[in-house]
C-alpha positions as CSV (number, residue, x, y, z in Angstrom):
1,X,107.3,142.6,108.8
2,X,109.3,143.2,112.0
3,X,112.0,144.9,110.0
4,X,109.6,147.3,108.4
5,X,108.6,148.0,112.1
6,X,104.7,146.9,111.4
7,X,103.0,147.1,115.0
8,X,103.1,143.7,117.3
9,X,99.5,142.8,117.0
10,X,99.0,143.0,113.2
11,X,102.2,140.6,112.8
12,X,100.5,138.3,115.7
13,X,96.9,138.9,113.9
14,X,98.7,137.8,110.2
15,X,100.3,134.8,112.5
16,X,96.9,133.5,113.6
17,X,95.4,133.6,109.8
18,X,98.1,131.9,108.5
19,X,97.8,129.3,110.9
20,X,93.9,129.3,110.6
21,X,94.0,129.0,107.3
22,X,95.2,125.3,106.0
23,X,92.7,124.2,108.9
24,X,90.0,125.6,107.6
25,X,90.7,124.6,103.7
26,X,91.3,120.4,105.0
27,X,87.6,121.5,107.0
28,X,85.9,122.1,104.0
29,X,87.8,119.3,101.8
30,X,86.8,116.9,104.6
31,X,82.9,118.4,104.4
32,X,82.7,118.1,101.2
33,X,84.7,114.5,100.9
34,X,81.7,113.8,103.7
35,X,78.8,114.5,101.4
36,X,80.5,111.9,97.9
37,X,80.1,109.3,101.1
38,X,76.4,108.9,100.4
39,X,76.4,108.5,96.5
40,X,79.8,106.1,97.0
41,X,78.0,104.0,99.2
42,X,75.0,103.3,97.2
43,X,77.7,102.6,94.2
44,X,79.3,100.0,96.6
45,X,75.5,98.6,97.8
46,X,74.3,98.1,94.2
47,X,77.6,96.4,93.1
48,X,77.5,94.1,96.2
49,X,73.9,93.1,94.8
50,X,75.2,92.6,91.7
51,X,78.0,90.5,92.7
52,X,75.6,88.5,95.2
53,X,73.0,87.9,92.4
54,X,76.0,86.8,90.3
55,X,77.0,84.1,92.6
56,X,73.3,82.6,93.1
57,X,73.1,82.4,89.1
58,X,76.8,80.8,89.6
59,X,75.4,78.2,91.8
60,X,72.5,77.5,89.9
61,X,74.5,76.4,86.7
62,X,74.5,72.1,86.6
63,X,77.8,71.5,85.6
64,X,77.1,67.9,84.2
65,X,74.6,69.7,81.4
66,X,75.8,70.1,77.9
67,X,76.2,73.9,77.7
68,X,77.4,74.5,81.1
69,X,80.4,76.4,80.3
70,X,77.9,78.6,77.3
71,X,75.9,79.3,81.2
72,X,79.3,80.0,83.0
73,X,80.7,82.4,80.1
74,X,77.7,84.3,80.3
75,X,77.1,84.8,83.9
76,X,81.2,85.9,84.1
77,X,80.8,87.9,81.1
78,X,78.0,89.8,82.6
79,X,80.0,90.2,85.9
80,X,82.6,91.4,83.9
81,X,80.1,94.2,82.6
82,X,79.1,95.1,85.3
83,X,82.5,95.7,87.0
84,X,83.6,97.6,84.3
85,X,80.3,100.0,84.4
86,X,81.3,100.8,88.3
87,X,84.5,101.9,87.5
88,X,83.3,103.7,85.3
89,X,81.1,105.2,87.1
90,X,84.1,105.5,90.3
91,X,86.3,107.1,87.2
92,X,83.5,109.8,86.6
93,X,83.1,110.6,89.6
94,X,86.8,111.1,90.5
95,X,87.6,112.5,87.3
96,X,84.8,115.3,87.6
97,X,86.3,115.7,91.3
98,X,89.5,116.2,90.4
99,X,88.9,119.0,87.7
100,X,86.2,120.7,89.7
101,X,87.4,124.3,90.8
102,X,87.8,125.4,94.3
């Protein structure tokens, strides 16, 4: 711009934008990153209740009964669903994030 002889103060005011402007896009990334927190953290909540309820039902199984490992195989199976159903749900939610415009 110099070369084409464009006055000083619209090369420093084209300076300044330039520099404003990757601060201002990580601003609104970071703002909007700030809102998912909310939504991510109830994921997180209701998985750590799952997990917890999980190792009570673990602890309740007698191990000297008859069918104890039928009881174990279905308390890790349903731990095992319900793992697989939050990242799901954490794949959805990236997934849509990632294909979102803007």
């Amino acid at each position: 711009m110099e070369l084409m002889h464009v006055p000083a103060l619209a090369v420093t005011l084209l300076g300044v934008i330039c520099s404003i402007s990757p601060v201002a896009s990580a601003t609104f990334l970071g703002i909007r990153a700030y809102a998912e927190f909310e939504l991510l953290a109830r994921q997180s909540a209701r998985m750590q209740r799952t997990l917890t309820d999980a190792a009570r039902e673990l602890d309740a199984v007698r191990h000297d009964s008859p069918l104890a490992s039928n009881e174990l195989g279905n308390a890790l199976l349903d731990v095992a669903t319900a793992m697989l159903h939050d990242i799901d749900g954490w794949a959805q939610l990236f997934q849509l994030k990632a294909v979102e415009p803007g």
